[in-house]
GUSE-348236 format. One line per field, with one value per residue: residue number from 1; y negated, x negated, z negated of N, C-alpha, C in turn. Coordinates in steps of 0.02 Angstrom, whole numbers. Layout:
N
drenlo NUM,... $
nnorth Y,... $
neast X,... $
nup Z,... $
canorth Y,... $
caeast X,... $
caup Z,... $
cnorth Y,... $
ceast X,... $
cup Z,... $
This chain:
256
drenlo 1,2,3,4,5,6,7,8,9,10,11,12,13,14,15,16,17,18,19,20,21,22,23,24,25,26,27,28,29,30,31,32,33,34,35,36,37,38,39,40,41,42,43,44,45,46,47,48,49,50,51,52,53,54,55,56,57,58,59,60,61,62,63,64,65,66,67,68,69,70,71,72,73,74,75,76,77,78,79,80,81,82,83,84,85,86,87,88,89,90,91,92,93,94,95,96,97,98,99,100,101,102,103,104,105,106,107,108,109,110,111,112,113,114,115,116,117,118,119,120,121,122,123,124,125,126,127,128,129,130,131,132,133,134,135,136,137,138,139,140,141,142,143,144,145,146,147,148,149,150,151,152,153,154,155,156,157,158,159,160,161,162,163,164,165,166,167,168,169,170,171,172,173,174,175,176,177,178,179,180,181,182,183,184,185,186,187,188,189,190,191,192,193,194,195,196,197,198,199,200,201,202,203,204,205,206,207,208,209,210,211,212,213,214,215,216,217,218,219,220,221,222,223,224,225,226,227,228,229,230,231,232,233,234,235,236,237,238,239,240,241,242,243,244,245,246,247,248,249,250,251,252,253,254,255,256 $
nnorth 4212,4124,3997,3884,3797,3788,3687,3532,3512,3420,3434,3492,3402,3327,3397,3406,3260,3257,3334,3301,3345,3353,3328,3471,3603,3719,3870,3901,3780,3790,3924,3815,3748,3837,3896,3798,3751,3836,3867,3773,3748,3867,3814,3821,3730,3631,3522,3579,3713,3849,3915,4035,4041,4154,4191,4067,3991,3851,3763,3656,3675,3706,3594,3514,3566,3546,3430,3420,3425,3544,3701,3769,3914,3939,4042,4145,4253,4323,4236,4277,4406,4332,4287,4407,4437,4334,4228,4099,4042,4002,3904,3937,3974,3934,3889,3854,3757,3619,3612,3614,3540,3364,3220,3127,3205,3251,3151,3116,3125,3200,3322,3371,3392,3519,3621,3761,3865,4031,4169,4313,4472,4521,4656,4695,4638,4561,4616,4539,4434,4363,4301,4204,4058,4075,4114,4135,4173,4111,4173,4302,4400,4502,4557,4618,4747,4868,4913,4960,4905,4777,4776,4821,4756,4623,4699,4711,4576,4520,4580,4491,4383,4308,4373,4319,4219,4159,4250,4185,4241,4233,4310,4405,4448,4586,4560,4620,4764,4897,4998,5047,4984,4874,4928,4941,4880,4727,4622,4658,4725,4685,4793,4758,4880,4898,4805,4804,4944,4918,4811,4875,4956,4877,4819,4935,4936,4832,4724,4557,4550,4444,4440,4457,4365,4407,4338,4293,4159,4052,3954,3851,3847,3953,4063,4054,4129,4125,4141,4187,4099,4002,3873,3709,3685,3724,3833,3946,4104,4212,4320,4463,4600,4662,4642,4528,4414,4348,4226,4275,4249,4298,4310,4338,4369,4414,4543,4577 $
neast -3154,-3131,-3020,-2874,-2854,-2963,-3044,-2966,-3043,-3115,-3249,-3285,-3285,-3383,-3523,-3472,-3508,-3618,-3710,-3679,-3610,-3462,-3298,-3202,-3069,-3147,-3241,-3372,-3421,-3358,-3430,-3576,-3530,-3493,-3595,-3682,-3621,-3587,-3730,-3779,-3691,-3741,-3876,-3971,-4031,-4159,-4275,-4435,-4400,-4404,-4340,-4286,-4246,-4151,-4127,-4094,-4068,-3989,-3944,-3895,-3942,-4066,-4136,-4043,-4094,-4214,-4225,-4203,-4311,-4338,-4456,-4453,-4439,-4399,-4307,-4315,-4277,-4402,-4457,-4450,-4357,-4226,-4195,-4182,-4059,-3966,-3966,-4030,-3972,-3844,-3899,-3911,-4021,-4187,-4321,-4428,-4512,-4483,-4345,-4271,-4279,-4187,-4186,-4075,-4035,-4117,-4288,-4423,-4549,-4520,-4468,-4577,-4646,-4605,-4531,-4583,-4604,-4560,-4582,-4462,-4392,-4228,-4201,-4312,-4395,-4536,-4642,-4732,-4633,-4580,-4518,-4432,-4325,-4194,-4109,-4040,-3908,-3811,-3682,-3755,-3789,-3704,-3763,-3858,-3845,-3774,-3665,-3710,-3853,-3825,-3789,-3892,-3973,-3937,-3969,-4085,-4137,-4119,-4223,-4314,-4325,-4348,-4338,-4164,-4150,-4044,-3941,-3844,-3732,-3648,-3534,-3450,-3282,-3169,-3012,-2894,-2907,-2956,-2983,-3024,-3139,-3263,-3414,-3580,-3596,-3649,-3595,-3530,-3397,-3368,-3278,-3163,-3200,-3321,-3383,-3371,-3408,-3561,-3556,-3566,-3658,-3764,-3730,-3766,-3898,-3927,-3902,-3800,-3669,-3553,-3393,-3286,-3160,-3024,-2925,-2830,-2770,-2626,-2591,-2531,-2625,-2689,-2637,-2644,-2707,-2859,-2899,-3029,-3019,-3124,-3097,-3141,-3073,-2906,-3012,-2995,-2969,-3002,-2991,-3048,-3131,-2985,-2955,-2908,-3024,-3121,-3233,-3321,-3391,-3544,-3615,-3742,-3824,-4015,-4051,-4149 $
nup -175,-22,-21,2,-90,-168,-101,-127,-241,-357,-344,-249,-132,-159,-152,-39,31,-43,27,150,260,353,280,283,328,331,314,296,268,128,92,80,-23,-117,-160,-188,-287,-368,-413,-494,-598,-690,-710,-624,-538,-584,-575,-525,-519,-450,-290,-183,8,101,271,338,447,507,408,277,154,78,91,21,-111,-136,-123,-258,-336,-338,-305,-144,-34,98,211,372,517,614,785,888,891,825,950,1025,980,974,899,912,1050,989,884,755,690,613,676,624,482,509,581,458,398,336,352,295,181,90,55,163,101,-16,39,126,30,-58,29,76,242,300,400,383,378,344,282,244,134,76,-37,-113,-161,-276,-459,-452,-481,-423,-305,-118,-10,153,220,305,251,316,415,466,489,430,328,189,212,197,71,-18,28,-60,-172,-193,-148,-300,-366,-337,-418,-586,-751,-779,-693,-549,-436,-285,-163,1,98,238,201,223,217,260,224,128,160,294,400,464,521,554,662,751,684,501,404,240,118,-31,-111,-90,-142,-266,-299,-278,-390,-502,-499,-506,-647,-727,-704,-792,-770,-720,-658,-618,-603,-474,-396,-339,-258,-126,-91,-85,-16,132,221,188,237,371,509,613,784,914,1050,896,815,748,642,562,474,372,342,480,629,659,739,743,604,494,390,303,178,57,-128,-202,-345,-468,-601,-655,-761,-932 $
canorth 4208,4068,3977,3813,3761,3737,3613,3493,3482,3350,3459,3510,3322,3289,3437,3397,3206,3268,3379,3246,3380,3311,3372,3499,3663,3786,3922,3886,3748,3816,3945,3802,3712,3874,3929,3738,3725,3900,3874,3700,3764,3876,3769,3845,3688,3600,3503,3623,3756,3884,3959,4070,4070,4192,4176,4009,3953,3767,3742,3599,3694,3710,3533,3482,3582,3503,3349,3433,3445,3614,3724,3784,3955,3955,4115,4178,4310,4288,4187,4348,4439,4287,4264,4478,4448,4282,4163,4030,4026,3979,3856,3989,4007,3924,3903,3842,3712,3571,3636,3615,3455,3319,3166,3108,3259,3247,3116,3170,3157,3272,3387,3419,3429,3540,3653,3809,3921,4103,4237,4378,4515,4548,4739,4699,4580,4570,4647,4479,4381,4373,4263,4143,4050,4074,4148,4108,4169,4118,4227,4332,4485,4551,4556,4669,4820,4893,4902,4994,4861,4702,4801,4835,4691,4611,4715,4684,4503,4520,4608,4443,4350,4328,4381,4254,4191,4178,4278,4185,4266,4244,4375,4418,4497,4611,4537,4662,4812,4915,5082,5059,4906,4863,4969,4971,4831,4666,4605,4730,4679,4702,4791,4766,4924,4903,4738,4828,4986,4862,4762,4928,4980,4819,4821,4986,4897,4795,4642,4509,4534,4400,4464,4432,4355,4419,4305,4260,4089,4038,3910,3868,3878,4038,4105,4064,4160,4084,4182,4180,4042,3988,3814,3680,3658,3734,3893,3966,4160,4232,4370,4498,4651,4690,4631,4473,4425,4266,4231,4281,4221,4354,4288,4400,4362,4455,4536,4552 $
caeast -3139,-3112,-2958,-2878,-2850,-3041,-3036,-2947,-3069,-3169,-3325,-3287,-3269,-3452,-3535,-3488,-3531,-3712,-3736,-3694,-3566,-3404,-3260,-3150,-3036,-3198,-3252,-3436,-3424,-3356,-3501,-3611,-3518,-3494,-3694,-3714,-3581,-3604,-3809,-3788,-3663,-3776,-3916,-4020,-4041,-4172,-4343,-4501,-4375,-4417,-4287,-4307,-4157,-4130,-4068,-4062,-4046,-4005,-3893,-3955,-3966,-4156,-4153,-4034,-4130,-4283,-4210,-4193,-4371,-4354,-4503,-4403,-4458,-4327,-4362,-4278,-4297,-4438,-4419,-4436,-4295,-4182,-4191,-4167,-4001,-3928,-3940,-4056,-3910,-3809,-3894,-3923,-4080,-4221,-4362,-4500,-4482,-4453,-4292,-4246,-4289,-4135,-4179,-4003,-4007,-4191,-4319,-4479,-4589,-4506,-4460,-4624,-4701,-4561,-4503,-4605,-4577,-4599,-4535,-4432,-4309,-4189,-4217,-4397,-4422,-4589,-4653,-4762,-4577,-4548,-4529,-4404,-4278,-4142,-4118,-3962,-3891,-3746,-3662,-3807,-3815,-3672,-3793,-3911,-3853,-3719,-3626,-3757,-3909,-3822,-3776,-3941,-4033,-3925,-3978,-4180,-4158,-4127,-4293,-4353,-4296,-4386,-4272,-4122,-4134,-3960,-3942,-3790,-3736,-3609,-3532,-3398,-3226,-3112,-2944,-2844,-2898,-3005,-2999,-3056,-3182,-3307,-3478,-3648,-3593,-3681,-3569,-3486,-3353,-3357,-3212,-3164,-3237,-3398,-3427,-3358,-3477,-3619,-3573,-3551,-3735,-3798,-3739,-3788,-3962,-3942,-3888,-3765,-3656,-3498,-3327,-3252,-3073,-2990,-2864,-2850,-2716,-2548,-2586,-2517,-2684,-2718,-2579,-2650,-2787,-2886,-2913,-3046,-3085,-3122,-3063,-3171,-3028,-2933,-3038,-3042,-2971,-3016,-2969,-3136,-3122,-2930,-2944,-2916,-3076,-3150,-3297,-3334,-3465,-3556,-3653,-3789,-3895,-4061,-4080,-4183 $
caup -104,20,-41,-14,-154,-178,-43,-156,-291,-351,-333,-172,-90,-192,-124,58,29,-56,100,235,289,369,240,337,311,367,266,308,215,63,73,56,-78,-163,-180,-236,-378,-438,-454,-509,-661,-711,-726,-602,-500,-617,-568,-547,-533,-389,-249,-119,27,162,323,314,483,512,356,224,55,71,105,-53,-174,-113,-152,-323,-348,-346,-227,-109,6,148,237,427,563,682,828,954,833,818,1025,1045,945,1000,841,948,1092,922,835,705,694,613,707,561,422,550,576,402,382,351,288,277,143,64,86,200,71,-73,82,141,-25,-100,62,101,269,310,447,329,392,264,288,215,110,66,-124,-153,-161,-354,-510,-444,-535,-392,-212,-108,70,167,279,348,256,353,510,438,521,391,257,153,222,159,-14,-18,11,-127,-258,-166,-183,-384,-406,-325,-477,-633,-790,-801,-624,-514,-355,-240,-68,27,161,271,184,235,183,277,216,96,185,365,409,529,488,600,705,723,600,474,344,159,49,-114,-163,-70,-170,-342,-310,-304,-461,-556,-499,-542,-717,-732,-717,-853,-747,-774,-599,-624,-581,-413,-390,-255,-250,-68,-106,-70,14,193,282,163,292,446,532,641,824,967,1017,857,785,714,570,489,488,300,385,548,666,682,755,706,549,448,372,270,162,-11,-148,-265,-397,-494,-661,-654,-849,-964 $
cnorth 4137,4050,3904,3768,3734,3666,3525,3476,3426,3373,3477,3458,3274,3331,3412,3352,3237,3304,3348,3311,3367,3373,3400,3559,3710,3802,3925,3856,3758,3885,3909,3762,3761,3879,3865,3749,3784,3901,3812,3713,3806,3866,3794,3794,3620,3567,3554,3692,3783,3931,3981,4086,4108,4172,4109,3965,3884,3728,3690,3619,3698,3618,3497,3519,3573,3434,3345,3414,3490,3639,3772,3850,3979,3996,4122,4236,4266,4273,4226,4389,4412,4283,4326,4459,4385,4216,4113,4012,3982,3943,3880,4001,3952,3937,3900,3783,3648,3570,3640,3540,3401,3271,3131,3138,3232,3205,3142,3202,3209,3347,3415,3453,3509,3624,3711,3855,3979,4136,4275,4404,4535,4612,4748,4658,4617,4571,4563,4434,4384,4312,4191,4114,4074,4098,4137,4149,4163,4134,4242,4394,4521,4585,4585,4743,4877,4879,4900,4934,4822,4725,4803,4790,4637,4639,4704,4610,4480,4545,4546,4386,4344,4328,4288,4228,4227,4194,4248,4196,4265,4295,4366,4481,4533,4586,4599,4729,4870,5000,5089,4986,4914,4903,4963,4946,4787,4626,4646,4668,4727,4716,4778,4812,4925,4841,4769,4877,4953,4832,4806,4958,4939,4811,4877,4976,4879,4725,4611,4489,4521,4445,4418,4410,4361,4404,4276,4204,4112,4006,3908,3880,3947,4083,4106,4104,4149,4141,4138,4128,4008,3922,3780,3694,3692,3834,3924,4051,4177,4298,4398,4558,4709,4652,4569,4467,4348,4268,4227,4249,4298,4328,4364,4349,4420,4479,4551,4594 $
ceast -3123,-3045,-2937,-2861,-2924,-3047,-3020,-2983,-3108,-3252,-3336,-3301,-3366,-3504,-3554,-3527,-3627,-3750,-3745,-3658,-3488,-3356,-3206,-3128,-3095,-3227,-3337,-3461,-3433,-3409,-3551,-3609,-3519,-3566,-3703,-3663,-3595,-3695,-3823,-3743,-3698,-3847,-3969,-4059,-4077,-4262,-4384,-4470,-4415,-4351,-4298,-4221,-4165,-4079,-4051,-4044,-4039,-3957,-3941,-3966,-4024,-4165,-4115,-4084,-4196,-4269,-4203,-4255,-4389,-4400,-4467,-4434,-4405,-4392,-4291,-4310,-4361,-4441,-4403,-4361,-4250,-4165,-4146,-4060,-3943,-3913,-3975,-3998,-3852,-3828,-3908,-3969,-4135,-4294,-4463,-4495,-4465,-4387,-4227,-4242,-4211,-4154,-4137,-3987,-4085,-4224,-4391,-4522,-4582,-4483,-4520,-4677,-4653,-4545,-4564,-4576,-4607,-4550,-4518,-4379,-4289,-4184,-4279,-4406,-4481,-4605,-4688,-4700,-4539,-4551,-4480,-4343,-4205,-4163,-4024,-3966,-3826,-3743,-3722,-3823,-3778,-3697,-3866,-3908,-3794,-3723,-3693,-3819,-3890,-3816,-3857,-4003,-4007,-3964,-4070,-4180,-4155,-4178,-4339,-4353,-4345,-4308,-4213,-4110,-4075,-3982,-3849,-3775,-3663,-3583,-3467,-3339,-3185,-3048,-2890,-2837,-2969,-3001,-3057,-3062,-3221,-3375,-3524,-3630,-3642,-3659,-3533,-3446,-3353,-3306,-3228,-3200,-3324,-3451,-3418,-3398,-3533,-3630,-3579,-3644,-3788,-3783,-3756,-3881,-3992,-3934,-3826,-3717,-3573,-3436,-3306,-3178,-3052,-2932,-2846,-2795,-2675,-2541,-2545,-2596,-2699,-2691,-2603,-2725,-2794,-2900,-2960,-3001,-3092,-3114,-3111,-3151,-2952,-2946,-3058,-3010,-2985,-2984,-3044,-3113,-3054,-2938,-2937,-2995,-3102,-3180,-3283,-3408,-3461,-3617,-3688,-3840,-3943,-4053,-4128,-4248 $
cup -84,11,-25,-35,-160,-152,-73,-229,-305,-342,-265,-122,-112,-169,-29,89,22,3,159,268,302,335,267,316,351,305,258,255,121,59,34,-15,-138,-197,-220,-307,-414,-465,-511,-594,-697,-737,-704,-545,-546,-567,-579,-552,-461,-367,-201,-65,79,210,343,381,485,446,295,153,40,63,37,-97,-173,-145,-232,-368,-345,-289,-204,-40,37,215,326,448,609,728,893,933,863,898,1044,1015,945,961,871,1007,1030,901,785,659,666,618,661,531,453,565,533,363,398,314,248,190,81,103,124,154,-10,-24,98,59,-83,-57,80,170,279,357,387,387,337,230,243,188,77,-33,-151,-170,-236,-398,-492,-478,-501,-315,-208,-22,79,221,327,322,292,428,507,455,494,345,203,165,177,78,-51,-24,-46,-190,-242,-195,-265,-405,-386,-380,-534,-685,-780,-738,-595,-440,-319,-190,-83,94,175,215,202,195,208,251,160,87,237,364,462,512,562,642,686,678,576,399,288,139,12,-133,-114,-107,-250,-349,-319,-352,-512,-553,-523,-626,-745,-736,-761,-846,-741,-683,-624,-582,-529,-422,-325,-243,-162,-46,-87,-46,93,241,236,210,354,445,612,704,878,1017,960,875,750,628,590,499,434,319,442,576,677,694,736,651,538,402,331,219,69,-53,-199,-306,-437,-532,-650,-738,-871,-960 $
């Protein structure tokens, strides 16, 4: 979970720098620092490697792991979709690999030769989408329709995998409560046991799904939660529909 303690690491401050992302108490952030340090420790962030990301909107992880060498298939909604549902009013939304482009982040020419785009709904990902070393999304499966969708397209994006390849997503948490949550909204929140049924079905597979810490700090911003109108900084909890709420990572080995 979103903690901030992280905040203070030395990976965290190298991360933000490598991103060209101004270093701040938002939980966004640590999404994107998370997906990088946890693929990057596993050694899934190598030259000639292949990653596929979802959702990817205007965020630069397509654009570092481009810079990796890695071939890079950053996938969204289509641009009629994305409009019906309000992520272009947002900023949200990428429109086609132009979009993705930072040179600040990656230079033009390992971006264009590296970056692939495609329309995807996360509901469907398409059967030809396999053999990759890694796949990543941050915060977007929760906007998939329910609970059950985003669970769902998790355990989809691991068949996109070839053995050994890392699946990282990030999503919305329930911190408050792991009875009653948000369900079949435009955004729905994850319990504990809706992320622990999942890891139990996944190893039930035969796959290699990392243990969560649901530690949610001690910190003083661990204490605050953040309300309408949201806050640039410091924004690592929120207020969502009643609840307390702030962003988790779930890691997933494909096996064998």
């Amino acid at each position: 979970m979103c903690r901030e303690e992280d905040f203070s690491q030395a990976y965290f401050s190298y991360w933000s720098t490598r991103l060209a992302e101004p270093l701040r108490y938002h939980r966004k952030l640590w999404e994107f620092v998370f997906i990088c340090q946890a693929l990057w420790e596993r050694g899934a962030v190598v030259s000639g490697h292949r990653g596929l990301g979802f959702g990817v909107g205007v965020e630069p992880l397509a654009a570092f792991f481009a810079s990796q060498d890695c071939r890079i298939l950053a996938t969204d909604l289509a641009a009629t979709e994305a409009i019906d549902l309000g992520w272009t009013e947002t900023n949200q939304h990428a429109a086609g690999k132009v979009a993705l482009r930072k040179p600040w982040v990656c230079p033009d020419d390992l971006f264009d030769r590296n970056v692939e785009f495609h329309e995807c709904d996360m509901n469907h990902i398409p059967a030809d989408y396999v053999d990759f070393d890694f796949c990543w999304s941050a915060c977007a499966l929760e906007h998939l329709g329910s609970i059950e969708h985003g669970l769902a397209f998790i355990e989809r994006s691991i068949d996109c995998l070839k053995p050994g390849g890392w699946a990282a997503h990030t999503t919305e948490f329930n911190v408050s409560s792991d009875d009653i949550t948000v369900d079949h909204q435009p955004t729905v929140l994850f319990r504990r046991r809706d992320i622990e049924g999942l890891l139990q079905r996944l190893r039930a597979k035969g796959h290699n799904a990392v243990a969560v810490n649901y530690d949610a700090g001690v910190g003083v911003l661990d204490q605050f939660i953040d309300v309408p109108p949201y806050r640039e900084q410091p924004h690592l909890k929120m207020a969502l529909s009643g609840f307390a709420t702030t962003s988790i990572g779930i890691l997933v080995q494909r096996g064998g």
